[in-house]
MARVOLUM-41584 format. One record per residue: residue number from 1; residue in three letters; x, y, z of N, C-alpha, C in turn. Coordinates in steps of 0.001 Angstrom, whole numbers, plus 500000, padded with zeros to 6 digits. Layout:
SITE_NUM_ALA_X_Y_Z_X_Y_Z_X_Y_Z
...
//
This chain:
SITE_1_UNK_440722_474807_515599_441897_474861_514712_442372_476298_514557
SITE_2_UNK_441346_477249_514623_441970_478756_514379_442230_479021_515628
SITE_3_UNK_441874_478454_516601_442496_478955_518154_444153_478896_518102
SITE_4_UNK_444021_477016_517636_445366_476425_517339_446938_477374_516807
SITE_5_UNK_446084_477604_515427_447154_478627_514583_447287_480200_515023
SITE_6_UNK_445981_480702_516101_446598_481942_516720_447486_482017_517393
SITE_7_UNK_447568_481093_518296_448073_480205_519363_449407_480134_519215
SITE_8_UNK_449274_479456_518019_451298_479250_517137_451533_480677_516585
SITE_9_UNK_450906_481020_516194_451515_482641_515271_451825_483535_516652
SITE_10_UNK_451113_484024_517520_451981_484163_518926_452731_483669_519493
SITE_11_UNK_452821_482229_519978_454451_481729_520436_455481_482005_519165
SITE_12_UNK_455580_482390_517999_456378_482294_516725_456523_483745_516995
SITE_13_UNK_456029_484322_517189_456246_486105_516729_457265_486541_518706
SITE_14_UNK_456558_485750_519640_457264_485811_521245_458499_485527_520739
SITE_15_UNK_458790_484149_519958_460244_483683_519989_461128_484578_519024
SITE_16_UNK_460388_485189_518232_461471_485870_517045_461557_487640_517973
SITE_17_UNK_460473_487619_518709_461134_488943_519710_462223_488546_520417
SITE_18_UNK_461993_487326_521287_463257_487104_522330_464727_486870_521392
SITE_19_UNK_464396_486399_519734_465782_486052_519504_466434_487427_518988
SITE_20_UNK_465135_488757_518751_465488_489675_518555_466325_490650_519434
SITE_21_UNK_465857_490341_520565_466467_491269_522146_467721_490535_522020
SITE_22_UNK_467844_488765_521849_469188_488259_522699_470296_488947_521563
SITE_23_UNK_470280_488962_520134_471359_489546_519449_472025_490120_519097
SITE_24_UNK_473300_490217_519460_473989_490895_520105_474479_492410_519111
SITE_25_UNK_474231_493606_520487_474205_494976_520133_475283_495541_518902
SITE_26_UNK_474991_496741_518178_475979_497127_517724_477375_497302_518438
SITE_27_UNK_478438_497112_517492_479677_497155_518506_480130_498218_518899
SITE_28_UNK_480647_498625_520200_481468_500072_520387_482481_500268_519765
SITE_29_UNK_482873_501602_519909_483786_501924_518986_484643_502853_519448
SITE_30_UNK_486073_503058_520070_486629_503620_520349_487766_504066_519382
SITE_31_UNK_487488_505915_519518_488846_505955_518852_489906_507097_519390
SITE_32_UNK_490648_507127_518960_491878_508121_519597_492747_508339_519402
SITE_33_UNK_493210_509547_518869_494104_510714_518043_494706_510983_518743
SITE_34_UNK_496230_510106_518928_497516_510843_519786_498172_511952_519471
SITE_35_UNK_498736_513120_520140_499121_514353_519924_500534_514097_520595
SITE_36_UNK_500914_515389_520550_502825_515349_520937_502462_515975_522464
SITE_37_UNK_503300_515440_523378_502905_515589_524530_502226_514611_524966
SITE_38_UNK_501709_513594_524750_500978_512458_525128_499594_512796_525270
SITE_39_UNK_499399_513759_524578_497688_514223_524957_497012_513484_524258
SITE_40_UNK_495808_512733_524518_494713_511924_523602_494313_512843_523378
SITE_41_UNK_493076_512986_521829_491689_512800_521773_490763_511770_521694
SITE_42_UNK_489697_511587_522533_489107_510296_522908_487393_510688_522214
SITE_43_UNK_487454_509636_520846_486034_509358_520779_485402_508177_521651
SITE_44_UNK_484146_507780_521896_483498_506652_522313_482439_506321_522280
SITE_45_UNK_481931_505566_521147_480451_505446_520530_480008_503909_521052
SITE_46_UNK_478844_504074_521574_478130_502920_522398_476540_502877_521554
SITE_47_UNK_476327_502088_521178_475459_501761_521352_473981_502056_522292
SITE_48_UNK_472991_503144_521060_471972_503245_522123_470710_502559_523323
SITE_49_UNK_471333_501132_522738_470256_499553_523107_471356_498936_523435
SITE_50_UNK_471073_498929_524927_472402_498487_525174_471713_496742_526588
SITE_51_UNK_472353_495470_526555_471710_494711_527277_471750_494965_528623
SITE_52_UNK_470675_494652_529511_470778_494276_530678_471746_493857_531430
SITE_53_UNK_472180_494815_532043_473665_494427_533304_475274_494823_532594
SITE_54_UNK_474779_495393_531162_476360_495268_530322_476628_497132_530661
SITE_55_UNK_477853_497259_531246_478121_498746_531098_480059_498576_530470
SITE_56_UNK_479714_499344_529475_481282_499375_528938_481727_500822_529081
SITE_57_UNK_482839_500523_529465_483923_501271_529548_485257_501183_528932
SITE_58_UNK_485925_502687_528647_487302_501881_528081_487964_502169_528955
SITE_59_UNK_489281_501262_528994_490489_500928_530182_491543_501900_529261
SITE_60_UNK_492598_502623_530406_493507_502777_529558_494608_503166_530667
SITE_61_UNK_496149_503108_530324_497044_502617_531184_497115_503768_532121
SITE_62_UNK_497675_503274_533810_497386_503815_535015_497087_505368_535462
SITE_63_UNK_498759_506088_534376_498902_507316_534348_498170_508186_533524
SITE_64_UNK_497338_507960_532444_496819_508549_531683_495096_509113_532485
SITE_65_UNK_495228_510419_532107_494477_510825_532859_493862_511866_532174
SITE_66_UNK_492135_511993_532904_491483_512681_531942_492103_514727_532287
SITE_67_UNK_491520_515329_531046_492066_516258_531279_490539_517377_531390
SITE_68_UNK_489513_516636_529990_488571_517244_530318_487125_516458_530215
SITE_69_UNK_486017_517083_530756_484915_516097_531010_484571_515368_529586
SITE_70_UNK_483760_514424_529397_483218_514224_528554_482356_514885_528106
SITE_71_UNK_482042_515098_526882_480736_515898_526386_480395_514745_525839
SITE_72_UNK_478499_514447_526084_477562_513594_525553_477369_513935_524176
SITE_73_UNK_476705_513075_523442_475701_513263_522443_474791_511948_521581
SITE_74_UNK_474040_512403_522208_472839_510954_522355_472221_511166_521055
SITE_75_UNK_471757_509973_519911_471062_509810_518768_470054_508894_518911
SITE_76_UNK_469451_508147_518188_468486_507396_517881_469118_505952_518445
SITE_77_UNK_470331_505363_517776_470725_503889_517869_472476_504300_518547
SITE_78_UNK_473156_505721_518962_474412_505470_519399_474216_506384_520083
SITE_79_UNK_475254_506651_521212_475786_507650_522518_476933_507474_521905
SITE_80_UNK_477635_509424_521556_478886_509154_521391_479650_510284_522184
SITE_81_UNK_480870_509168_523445_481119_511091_523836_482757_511020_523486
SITE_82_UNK_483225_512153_523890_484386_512996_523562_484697_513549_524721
SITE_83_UNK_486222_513685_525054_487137_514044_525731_488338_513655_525421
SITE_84_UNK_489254_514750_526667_490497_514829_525927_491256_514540_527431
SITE_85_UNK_492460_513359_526860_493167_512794_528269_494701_513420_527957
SITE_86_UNK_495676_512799_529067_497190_512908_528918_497610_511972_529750
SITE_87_UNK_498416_511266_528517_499413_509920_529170_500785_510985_528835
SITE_88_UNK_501701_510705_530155_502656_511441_530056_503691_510186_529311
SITE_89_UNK_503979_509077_529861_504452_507822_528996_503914_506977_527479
SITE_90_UNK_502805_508204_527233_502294_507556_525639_501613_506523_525539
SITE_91_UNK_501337_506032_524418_501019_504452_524256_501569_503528_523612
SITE_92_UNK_502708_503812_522620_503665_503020_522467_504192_502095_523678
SITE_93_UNK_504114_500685_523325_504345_499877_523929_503528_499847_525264
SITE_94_UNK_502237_500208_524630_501449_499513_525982_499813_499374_525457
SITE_95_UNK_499263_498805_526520_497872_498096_525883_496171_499245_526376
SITE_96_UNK_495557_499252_525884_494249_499918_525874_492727_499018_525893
SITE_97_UNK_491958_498792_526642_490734_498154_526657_489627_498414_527308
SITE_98_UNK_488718_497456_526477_487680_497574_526836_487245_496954_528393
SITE_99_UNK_486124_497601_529372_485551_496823_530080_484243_496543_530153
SITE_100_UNK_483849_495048_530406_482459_495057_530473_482163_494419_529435
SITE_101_UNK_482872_493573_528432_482713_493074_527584_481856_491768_527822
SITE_102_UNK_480693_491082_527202_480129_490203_527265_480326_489411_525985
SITE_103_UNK_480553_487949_526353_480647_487034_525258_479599_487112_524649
SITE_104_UNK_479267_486938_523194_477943_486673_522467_477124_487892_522347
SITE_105_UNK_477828_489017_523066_476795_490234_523114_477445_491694_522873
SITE_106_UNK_478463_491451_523114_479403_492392_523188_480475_492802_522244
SITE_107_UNK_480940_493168_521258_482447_493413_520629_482767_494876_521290
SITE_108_UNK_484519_495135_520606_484200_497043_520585_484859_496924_519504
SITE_109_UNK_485419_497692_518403_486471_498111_517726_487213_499393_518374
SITE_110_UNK_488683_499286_518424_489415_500376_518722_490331_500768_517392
SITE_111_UNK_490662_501728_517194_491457_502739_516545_492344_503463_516700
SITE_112_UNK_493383_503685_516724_494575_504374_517711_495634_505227_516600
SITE_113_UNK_495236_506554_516349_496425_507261_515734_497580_507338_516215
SITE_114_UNK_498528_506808_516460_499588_507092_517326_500670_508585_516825
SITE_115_UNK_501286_508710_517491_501463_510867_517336_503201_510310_516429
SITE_116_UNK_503716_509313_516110_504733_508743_514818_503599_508513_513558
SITE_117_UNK_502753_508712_513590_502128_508528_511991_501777_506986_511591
SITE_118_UNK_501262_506288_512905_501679_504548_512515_499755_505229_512966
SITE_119_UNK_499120_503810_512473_497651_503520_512913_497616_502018_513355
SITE_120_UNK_497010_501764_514360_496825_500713_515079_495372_500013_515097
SITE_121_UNK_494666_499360_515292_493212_498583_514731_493199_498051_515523
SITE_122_UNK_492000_497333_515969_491990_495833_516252_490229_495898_516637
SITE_123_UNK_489416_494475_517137_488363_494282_517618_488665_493239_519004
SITE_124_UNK_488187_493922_519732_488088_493256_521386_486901_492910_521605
SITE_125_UNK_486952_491522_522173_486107_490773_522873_486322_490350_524591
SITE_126_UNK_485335_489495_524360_485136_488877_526281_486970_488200_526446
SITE_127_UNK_486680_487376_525111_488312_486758_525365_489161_487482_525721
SITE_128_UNK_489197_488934_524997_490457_489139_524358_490413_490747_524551
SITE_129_UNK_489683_491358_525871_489700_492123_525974_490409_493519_525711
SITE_130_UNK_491583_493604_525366_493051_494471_525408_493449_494787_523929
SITE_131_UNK_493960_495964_523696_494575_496094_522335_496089_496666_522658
SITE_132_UNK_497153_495379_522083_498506_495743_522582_498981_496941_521933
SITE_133_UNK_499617_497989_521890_500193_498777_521177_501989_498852_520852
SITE_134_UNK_502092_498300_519332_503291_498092_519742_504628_498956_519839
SITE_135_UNK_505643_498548_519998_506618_499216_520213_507466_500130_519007
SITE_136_UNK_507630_500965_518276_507828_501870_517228_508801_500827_516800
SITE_137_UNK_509178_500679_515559_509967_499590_514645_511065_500207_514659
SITE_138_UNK_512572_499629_514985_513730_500042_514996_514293_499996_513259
SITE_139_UNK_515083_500893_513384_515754_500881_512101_515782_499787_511058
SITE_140_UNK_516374_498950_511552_516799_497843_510852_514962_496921_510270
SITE_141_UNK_514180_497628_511275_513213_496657_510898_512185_497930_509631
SITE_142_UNK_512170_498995_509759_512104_499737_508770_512719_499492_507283
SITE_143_UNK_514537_499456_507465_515478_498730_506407_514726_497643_505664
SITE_144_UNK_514486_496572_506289_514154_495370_506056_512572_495527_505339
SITE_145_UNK_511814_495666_505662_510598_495744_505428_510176_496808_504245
SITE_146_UNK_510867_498174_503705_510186_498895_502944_511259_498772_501647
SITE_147_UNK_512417_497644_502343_513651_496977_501304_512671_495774_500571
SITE_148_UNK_511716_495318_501465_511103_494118_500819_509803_494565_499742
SITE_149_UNK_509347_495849_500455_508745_496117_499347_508980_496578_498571
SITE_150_UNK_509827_497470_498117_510866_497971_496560_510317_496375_495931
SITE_151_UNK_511591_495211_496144_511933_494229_495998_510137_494019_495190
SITE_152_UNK_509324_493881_495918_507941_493431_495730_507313_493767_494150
SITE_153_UNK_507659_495231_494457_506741_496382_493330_507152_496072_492388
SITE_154_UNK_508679_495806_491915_509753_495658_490706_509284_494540_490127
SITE_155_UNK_509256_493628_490710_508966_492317_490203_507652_491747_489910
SITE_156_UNK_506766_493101_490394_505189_492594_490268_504694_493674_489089
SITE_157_UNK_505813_495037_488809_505636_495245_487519_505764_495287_486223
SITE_158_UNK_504909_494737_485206_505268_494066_484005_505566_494867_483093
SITE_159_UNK_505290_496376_483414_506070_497603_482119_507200_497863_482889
SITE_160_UNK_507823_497950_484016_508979_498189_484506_509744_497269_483861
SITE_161_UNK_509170_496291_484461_510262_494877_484239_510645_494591_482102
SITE_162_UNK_509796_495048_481555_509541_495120_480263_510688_496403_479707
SITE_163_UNK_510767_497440_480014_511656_498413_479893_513048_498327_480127
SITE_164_UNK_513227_497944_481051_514853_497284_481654_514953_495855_480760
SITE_165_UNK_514290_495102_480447_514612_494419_479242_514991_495051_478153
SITE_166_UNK_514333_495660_477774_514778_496955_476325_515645_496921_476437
SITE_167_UNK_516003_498059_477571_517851_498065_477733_518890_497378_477485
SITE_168_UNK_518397_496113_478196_519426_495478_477755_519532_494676_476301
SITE_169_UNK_518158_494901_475622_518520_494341_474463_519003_495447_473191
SITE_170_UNK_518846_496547_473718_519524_497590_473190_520326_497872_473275
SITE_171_UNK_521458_497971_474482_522638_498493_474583_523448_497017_474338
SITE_172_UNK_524600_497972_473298_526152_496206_473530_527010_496443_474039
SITE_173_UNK_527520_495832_475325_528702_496317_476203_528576_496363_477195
SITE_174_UNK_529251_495795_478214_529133_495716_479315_528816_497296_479933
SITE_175_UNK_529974_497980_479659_529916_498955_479598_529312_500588_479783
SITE_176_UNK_528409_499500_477921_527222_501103_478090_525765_501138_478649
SITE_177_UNK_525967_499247_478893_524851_499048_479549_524604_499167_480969
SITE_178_UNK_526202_499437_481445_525924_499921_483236_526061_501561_483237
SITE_179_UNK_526140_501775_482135_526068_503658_482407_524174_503380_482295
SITE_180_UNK_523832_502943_481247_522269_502965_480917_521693_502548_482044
SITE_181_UNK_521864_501709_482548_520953_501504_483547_521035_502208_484956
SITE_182_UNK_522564_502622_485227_522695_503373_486083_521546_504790_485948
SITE_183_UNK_521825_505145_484622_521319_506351_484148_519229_506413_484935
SITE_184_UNK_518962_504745_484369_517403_504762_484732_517301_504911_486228
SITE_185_UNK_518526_504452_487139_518025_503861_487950_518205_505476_488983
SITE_186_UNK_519195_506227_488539_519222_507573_489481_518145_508505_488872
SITE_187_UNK_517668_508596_487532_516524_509489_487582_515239_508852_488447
SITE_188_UNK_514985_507072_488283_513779_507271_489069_513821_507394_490052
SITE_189_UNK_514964_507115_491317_515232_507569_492442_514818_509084_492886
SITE_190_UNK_515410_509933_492040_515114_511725_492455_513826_511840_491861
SITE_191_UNK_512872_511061_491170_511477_511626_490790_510890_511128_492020
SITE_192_UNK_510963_509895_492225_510354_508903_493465_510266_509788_495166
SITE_193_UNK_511389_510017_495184_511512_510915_496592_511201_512341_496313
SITE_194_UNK_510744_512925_494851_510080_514019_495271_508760_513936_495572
SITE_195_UNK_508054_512640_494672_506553_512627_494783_506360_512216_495759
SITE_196_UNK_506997_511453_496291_506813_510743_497884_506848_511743_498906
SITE_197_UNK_507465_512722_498662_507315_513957_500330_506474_515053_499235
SITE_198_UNK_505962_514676_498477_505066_516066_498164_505462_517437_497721
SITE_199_UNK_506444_516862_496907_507472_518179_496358_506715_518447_494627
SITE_200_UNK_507126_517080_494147_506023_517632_493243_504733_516367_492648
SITE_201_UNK_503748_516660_491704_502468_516133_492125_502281_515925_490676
SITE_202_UNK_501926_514708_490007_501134_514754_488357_500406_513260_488932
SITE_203_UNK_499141_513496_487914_498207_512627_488195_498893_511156_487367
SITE_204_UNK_498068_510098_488415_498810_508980_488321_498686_508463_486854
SITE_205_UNK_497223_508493_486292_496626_507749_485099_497546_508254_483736
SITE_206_UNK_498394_509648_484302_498654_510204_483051_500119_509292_483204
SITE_207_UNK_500260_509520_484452_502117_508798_484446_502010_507238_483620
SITE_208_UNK_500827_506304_484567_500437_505071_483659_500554_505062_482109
SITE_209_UNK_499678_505992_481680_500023_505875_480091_501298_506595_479395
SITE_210_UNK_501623_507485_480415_503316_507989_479717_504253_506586_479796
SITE_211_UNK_504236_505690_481139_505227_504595_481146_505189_503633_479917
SITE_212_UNK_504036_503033_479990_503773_502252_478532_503765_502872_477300
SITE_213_UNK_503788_504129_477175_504332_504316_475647_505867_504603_475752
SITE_214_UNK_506073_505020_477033_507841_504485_477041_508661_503217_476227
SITE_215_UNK_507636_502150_477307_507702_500542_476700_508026_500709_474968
SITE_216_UNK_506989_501695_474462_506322_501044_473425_507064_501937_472299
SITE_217_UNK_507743_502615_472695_508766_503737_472290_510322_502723_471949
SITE_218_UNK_510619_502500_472980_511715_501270_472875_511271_500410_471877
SITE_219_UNK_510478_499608_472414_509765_498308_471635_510086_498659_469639
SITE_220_UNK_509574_499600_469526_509871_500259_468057_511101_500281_467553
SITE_221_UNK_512052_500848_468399_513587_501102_468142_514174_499803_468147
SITE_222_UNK_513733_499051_468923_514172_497680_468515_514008_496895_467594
SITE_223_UNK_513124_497352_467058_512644_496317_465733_513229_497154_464328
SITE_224_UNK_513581_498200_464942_514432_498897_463643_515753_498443_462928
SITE_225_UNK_515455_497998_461426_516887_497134_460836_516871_498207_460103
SITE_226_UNK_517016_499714_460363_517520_500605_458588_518372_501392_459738
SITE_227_UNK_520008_501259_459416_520983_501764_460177_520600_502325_461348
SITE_228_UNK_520043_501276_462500_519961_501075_463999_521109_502193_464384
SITE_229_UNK_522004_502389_464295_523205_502959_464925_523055_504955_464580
SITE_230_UNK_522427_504903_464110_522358_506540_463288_520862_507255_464216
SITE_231_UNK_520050_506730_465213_519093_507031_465777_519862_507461_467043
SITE_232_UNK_518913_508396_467352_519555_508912_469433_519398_507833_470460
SITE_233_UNK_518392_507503_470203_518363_506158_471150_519334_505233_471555
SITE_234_UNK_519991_505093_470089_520902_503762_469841_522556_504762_470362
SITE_235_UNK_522606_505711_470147_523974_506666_470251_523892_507168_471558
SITE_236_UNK_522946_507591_472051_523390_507735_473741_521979_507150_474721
SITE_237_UNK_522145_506112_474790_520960_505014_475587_521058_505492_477310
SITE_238_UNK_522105_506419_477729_521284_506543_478856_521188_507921_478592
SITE_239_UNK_520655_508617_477834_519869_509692_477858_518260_509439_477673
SITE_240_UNK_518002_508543_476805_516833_508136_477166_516548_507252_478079
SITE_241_UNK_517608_506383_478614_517117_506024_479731_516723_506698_481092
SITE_242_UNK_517490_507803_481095_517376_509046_482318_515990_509390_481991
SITE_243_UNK_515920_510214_480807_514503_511071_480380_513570_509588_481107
SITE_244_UNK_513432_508518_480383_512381_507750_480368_512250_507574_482387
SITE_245_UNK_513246_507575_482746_513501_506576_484332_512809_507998_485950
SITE_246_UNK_512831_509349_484954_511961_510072_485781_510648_509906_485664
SITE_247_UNK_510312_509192_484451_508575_508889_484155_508161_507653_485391
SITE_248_UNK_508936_506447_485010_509019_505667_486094_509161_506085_487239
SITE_249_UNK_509929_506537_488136_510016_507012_489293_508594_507345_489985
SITE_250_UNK_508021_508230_489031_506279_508952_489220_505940_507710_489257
SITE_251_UNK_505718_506418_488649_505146_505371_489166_505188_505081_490076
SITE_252_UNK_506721_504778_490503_507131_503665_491715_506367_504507_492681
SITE_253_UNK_506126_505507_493084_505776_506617_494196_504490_506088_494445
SITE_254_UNK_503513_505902_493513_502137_505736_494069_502149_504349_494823
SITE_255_UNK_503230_503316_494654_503144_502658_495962_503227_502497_497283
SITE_256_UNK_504499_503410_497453_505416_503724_498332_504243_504524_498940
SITE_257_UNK_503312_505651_498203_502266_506640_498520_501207_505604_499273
SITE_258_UNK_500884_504947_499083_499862_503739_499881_500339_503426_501154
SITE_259_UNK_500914_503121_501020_501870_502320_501957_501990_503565_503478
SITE_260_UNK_502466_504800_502699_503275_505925_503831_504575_505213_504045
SITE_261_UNK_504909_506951_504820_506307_506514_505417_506018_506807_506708
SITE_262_UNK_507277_505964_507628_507279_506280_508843_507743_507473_509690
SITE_263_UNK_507386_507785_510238_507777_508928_511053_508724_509223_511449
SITE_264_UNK_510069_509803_511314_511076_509904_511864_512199_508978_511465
SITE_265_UNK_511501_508282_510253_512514_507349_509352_512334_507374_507840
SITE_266_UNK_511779_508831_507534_511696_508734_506292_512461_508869_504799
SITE_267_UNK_513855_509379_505475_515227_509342_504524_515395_507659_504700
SITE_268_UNK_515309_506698_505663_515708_505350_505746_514700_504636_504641
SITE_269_UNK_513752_505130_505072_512666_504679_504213_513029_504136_502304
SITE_270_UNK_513266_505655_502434_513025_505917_500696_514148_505398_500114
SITE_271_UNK_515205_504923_501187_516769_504742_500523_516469_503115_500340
SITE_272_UNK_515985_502233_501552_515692_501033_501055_514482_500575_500310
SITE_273_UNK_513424_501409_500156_512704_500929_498904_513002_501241_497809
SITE_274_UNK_514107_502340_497250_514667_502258_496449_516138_501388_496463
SITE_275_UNK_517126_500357_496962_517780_499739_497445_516939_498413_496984
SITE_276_UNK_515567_498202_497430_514747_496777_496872_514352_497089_495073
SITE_277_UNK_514021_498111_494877_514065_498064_493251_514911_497579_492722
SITE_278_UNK_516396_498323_493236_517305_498129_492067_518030_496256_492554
SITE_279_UNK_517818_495776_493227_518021_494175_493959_517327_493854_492576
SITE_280_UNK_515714_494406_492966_514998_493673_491882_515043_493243_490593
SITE_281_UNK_515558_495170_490060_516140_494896_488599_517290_494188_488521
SITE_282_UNK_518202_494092_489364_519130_493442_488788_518819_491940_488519
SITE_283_UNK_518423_491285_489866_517894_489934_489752_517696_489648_488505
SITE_284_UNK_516740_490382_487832_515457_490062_486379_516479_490719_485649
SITE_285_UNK_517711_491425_485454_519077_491612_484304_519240_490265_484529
SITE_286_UNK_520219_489883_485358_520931_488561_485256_520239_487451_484920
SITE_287_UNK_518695_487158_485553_518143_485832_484538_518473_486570_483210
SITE_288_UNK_517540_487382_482968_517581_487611_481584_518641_487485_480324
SITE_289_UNK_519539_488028_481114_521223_487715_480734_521494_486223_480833
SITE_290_UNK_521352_485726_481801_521828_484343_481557_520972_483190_480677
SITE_291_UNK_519434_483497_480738_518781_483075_479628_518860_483237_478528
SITE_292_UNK_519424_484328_477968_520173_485022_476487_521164_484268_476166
SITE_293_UNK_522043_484344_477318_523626_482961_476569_523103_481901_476895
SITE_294_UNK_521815_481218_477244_521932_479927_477253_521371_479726_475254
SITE_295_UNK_520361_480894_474753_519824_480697_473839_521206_480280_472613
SITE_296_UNK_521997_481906_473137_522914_481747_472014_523927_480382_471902
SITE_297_UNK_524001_480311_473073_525162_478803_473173_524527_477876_472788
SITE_298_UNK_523383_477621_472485_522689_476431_472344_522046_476666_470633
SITE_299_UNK_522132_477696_470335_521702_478006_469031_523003_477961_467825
SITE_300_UNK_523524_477544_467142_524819_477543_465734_524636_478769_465046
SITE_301_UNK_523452_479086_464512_522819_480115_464076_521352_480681_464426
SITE_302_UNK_521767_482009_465065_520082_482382_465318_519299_482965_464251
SITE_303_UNK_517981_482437_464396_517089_482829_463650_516397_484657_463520
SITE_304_UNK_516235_484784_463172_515794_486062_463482_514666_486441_464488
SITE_305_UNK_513727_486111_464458_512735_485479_465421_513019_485970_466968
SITE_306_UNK_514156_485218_467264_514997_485381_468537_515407_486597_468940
SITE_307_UNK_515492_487603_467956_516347_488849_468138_514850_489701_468292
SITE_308_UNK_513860_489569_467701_513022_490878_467368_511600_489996_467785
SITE_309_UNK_511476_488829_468631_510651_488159_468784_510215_488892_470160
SITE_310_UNK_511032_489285_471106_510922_489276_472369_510463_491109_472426
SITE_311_UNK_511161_491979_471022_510567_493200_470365_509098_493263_470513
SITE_312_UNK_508688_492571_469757_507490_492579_469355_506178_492259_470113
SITE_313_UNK_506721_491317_471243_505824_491081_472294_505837_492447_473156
SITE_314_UNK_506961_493338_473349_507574_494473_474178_505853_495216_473297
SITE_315_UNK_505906_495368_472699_505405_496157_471656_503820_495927_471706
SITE_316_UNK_503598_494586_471409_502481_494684_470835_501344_494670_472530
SITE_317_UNK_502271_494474_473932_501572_494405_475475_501842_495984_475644
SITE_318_UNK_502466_496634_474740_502613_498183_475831_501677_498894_474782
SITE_319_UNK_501199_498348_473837_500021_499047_472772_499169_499218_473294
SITE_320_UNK_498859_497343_474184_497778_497034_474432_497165_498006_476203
SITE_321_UNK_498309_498238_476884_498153_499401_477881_497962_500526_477786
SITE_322_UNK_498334_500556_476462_498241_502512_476289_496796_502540_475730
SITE_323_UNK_496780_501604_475216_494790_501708_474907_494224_501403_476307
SITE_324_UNK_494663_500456_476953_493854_500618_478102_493664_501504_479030
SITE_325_UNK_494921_502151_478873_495444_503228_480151_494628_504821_479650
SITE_326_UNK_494793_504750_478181_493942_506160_477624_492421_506140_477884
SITE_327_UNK_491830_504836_478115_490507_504608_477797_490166_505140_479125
SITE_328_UNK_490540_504675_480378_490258_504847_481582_490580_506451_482255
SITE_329_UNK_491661_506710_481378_492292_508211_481439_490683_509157_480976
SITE_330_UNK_490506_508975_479480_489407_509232_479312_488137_509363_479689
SITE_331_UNK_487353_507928_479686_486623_507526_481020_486123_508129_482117
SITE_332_UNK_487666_508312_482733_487578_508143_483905_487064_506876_484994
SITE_333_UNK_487320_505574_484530_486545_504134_484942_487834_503483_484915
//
């Protein structure tokens, strides 16, 4: 019986070696930093356990050619070398791969800085050997796309969207309410495109809690019934809407800042993600507006409630940010 169980504890320990050898190696990893002139820099990290019969290589299109040798450098578990090529036609709009790829044993990841400021990804297999590179985005598809995200940000933020309500429940008149909002909407524009090219710089957490006591600044003035009309707020509304709409602006930026801009389209850029904000705000004016005359048309007499109800919520959610926003400011968490 103890022959038996030596017997099994060796075929058990054989099989968990062989399932150890068959599984499949760390993945390679290619990467490469396009320059002007079409010059690569070429990393290429392999794997120091590498299977039986597998040799990888990376592919890359006809004309591109090395310029200097590789330099090795061998570790414990990777080989990683370096050299530097030149595609005189670039890699925009064309494909890069791996060879030697084995199903079940094999991946690579590639990485591709391209020399427009775009980054390219992907993971290649046996299938799927190739990483396409695509073709630089024409205007219109720039337009479209950083128009959709303005559009996105506006509507996904709840102190923006909360503030431009103010407005309009503050200002009466067609009037003074398109100077006011005009007023918000060109200061955050010129704050937005300075922070966005790096003109000028304030930390984000502080802008966060300056916006919501913006909110919460309004929110107050609205709920004010002791001669409303005799305050600055109420007598020239787009002066504080300007002052307030450069605070915002410093917001909108840290998205736009994620995101980047594109290379060689970055006046297009900044004009339609600011172009999707103001879509946005308007959209969320006009419900808002048209939900207002449905109240009043449907109401004989309004309650008070109605007028300083929608105040007070302004108020009591931009409290509740500025405590949150100070805590973390504080913090630091």
């Amino acid at each position: 019986m103890k022959h038996a169980s030596k017997l099994t504890a060796g075929l058990v320990l054989t099989l968990c070696a062989s399932i150890a050898r068959a599984h499949t190696m760390a993945p390679a990893l290619l990467e490469i930093d396009e320059q002007t002139g079409g010059r690569l820099a070429v990393s290429w990290k392999t794997s120091a356990v590498v299977p039986t019969g597998v040799r990888l290589r990376p592919v890359f299109p006809a004309d591109c050619v090395e310029e200097t040798a590789p330099t090795e450098l061998s570790g414990a578990e990777s080989i990683v070398s370096r050299w530097t090529a030149r595609c005189d036609r670039g890699l925009t709009g064309r494909s890069i791969g791996v060879d030697g790829l084995t199903t079940g044993k094999t991946d690579a990841l590639v990485r591709v800085a391209l020399a427009d400021g775009r980054k390219v990804q992907g993971v290649l297999r046996a299938s799927a050997p190739t990483l396409a590179i695509p073709e630089r985005p024409g205007r219109l598809d720039v337009f479209m796309s950083y128009g959709k995200l303005g559009v996105e940000h506006i509507l996904s933020g709840a102190d923006h969207l909360l503030f431009v309500l103010g407005l309009l429940l503050l200002v009466r008149g067609p009037a003074r309410l398109v100077k006011t909002v005009t007023a918000f909407t060109v200061a955050h524009s010129i704050t937005l495109s300075l922070a966005v090219l790096g003109v000028v710089t304030f930390p984000s957490r502080v802008i966060e809690v300056g916006i919501a006591a913006s909110v919460f600044l309004l929110a107050v003035e609205l709920t004010r019934t002791d001669a409303p009309r005799s305050t600055l707020l109420r007598r020239v509304p787009w002066l504080m809407a300007g002052a307030f709409g450069l605070l915002h602006g410093l917001g909108f930026a840290g998205a736009l800042a994620e995101v980047g801009l594109p290379s060689g389209e970055i006046p297009l850029a900044l004009f339609s993600f600011n172009v999707g904000i103001e879509l946005g705000q308007l959209a969320f004016l006009a419900l808002m507006s048209g939900a207002g005359w449905l109240v009043v048309r449907g109401l004989a007499r309004r309650p008070p409630w109605i007028t300083l109800g929608p105040a007070y919520v302004m108020g009591s959610l931009s409290a509740l940010w500025c405590l949150e926003r100070t805590a973390v400011l504080i913090l630091g968490r």
